[in-house]
MDTraj code that builds the backbone (N, CA, C; nanometers):
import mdtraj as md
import numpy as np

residues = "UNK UNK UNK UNK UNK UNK UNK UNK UNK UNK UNK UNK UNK UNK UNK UNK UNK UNK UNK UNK UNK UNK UNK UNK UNK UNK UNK UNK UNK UNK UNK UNK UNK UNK UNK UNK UNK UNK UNK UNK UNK UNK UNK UNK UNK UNK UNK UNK UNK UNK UNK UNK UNK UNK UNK UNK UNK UNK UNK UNK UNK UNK UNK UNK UNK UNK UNK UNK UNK UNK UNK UNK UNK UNK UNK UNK UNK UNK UNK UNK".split()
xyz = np.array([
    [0.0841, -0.1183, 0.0000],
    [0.0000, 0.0000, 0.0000],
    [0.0889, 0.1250, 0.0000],
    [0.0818, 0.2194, -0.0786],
    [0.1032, 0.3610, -0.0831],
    [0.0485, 0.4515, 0.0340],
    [0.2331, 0.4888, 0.0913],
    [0.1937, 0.5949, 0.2039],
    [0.2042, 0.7163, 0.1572],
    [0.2870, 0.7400, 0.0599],
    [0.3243, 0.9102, -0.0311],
    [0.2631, 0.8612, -0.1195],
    [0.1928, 0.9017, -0.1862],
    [0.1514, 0.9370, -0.3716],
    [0.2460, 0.9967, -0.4539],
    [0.2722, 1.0902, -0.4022],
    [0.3855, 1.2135, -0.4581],
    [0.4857, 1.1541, -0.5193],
    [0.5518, 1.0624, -0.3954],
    [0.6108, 0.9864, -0.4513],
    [0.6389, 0.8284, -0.4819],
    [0.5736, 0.7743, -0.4577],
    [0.5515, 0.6763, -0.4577],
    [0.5669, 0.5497, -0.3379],
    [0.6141, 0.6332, -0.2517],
    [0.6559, 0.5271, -0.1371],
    [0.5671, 0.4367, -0.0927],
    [0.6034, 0.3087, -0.0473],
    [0.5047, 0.2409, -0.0228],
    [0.5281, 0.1869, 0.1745],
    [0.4887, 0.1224, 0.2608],
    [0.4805, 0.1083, 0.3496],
    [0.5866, 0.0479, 0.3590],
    [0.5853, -0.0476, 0.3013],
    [0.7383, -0.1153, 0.3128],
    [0.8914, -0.0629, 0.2933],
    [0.8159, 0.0352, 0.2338],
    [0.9510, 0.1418, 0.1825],
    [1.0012, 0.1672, 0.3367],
    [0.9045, 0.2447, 0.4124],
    [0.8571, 0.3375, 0.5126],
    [0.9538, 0.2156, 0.6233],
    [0.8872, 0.0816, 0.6290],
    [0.9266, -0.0074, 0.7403],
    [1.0858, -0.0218, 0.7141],
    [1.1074, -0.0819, 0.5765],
    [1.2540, -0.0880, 0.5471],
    [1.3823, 0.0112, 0.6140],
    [1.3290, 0.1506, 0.5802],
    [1.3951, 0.2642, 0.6538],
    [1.3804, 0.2985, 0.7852],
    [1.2744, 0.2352, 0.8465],
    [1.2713, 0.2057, 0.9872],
    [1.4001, 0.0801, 1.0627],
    [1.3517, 0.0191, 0.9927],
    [1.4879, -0.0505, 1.0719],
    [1.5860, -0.0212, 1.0273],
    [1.6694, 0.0137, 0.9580],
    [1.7760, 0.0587, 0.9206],
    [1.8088, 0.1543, 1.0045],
    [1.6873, 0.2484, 1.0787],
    [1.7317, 0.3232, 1.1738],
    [1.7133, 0.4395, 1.1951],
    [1.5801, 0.4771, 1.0343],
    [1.5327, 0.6126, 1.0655],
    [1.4292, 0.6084, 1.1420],
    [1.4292, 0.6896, 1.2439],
    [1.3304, 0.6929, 1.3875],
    [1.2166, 0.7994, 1.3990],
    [1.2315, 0.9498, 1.2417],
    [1.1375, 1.0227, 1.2691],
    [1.0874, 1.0467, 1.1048],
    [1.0053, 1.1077, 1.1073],
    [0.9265, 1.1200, 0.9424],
    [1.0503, 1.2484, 0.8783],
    [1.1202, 1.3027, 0.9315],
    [1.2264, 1.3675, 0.8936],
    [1.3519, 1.3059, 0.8023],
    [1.3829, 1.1779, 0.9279],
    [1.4315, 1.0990, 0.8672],
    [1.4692, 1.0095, 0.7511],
    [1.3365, 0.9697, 0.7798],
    [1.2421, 0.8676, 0.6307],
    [1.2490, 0.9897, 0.5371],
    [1.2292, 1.0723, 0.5730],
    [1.2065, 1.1982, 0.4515],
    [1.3257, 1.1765, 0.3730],
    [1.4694, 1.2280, 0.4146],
    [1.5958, 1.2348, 0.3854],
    [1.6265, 1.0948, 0.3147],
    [1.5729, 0.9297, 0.3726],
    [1.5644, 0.8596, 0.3108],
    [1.5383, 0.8645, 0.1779],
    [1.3942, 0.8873, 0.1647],
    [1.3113, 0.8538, 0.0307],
    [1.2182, 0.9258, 0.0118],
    [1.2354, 1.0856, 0.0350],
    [1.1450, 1.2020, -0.0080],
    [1.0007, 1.2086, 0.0842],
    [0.9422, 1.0760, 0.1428],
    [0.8529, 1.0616, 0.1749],
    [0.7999, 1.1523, 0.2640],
    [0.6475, 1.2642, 0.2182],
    [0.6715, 1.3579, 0.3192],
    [0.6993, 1.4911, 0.3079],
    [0.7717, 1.4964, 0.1776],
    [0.8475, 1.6244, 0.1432],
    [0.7571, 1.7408, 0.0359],
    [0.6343, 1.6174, 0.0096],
    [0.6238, 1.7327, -0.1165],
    [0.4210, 1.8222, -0.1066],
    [0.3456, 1.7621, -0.0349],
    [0.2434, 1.8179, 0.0088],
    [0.1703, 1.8033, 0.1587],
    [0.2619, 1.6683, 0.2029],
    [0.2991, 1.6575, 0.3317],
    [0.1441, 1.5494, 0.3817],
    [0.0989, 1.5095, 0.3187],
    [-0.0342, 1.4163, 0.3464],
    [0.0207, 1.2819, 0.4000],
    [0.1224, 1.2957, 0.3594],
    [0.1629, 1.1023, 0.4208],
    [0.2602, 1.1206, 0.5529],
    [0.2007, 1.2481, 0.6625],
    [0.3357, 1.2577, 0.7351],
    [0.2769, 1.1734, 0.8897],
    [0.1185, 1.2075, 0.8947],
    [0.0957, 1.1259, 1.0239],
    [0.0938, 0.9745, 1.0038],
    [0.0559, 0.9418, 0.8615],
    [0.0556, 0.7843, 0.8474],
    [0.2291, 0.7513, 0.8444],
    [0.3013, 0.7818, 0.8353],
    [0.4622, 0.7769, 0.8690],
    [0.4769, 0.7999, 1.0205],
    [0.4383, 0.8896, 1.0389],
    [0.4312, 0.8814, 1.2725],
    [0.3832, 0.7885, 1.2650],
    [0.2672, 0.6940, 1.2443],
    [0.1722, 0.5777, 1.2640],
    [0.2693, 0.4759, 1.2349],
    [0.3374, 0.4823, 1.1425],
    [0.4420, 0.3506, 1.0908],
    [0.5358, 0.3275, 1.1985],
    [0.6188, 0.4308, 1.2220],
    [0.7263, 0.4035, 1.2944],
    [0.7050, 0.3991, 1.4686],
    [0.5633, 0.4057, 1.5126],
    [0.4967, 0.4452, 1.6576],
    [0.6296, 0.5244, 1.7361],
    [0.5583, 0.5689, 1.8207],
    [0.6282, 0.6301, 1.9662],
    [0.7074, 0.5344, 2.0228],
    [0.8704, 0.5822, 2.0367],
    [0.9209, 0.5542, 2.1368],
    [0.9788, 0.3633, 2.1029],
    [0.9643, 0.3498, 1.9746],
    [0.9747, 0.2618, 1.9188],
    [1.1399, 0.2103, 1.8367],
    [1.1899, 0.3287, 1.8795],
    [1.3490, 0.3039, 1.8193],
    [1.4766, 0.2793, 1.8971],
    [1.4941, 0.1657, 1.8313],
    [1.6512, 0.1389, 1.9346],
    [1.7648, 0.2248, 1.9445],
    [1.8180, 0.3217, 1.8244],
    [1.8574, 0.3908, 1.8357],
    [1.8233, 0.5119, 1.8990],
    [1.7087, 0.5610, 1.9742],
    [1.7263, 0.6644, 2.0683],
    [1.7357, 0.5600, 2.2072],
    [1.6787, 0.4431, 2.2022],
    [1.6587, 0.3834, 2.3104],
    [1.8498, 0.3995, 2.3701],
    [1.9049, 0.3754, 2.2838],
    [2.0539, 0.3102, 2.2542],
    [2.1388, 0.4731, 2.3619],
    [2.0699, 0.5732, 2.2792],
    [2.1391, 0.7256, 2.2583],
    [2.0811, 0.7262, 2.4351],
    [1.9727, 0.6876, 2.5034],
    [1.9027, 0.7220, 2.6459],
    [2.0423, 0.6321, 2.6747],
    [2.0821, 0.5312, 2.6955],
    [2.1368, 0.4527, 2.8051],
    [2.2823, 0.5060, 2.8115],
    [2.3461, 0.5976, 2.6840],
    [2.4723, 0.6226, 2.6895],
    [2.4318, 0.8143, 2.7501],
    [2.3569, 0.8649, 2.7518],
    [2.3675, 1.0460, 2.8325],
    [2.3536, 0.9998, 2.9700],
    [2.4110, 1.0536, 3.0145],
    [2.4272, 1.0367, 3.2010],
    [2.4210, 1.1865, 3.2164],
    [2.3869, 1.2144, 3.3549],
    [2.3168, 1.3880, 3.3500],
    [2.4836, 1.4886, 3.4137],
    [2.4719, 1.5631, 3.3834],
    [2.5528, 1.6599, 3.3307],
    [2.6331, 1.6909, 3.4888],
    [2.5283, 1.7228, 3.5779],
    [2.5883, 1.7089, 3.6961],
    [2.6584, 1.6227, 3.7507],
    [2.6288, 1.4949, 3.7116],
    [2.7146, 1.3943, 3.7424],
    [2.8420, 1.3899, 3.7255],
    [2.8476, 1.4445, 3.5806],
    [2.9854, 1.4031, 3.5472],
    [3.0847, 1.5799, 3.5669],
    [3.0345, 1.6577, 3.5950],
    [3.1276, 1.7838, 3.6718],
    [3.1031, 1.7999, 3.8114],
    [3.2571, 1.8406, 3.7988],
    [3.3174, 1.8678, 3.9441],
    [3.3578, 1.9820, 3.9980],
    [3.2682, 2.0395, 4.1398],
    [3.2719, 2.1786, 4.1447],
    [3.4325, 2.1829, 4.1978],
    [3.4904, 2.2959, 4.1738],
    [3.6312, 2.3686, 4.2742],
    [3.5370, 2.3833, 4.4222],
    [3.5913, 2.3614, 4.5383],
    [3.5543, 2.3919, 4.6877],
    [3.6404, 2.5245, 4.6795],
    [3.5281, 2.5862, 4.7584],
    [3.6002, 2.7229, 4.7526],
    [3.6416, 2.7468, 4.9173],
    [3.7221, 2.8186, 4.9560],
    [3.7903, 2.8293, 5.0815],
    [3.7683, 3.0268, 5.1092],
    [3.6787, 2.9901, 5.2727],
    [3.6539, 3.1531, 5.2892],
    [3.8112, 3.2224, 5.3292],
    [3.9177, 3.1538, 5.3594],
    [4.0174, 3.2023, 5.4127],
    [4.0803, 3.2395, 5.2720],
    [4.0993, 3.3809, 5.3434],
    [4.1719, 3.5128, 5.2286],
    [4.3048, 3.5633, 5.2493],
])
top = md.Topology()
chain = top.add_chain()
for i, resn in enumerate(residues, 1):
    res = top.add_residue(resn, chain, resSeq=i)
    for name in ("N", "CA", "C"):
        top.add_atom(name, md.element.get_by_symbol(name[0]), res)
traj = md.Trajectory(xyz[None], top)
């Protein structure tokens, strides 16, 4: 089934570039135009790839550790 008209993409197109690792309709866009040209196939592309559904951000969450963690204040000394 045809998710772009425009251009012809088809769902499988859409899934193919999903696993490979594109995670947003931006993505897929840069892939295979899909998306780019009157923009009707952009929620059925959110619908393809669902929420929260990619290993690669899953991947990108387990490697950021929070910012505080990893700096270290100077102790400052009131003696002048």
């Amino acid at each position: 089934m045809y998710v772009c008209s425009c251009f012809g993409v088809t769902e499988a197109q859409v899934k193919k570039h999903a696993d490979a690792g594109a995670c947003t309709p931006r993505q897929i866009a840069s892939a295979c135009k899909a998306g780019t040209d009157c923009g009707g196939c952009v929620r059925r592309i959110q619908a393809l790839l669902g929420r929260g559904d990619c290993p690669r951000r899953e991947l990108l969450e387990q490697r950021q550790e929070p910012v505080a963690a990893s700096v270290t204040r100077p102790v400052l000394s009131d003696a002048a």
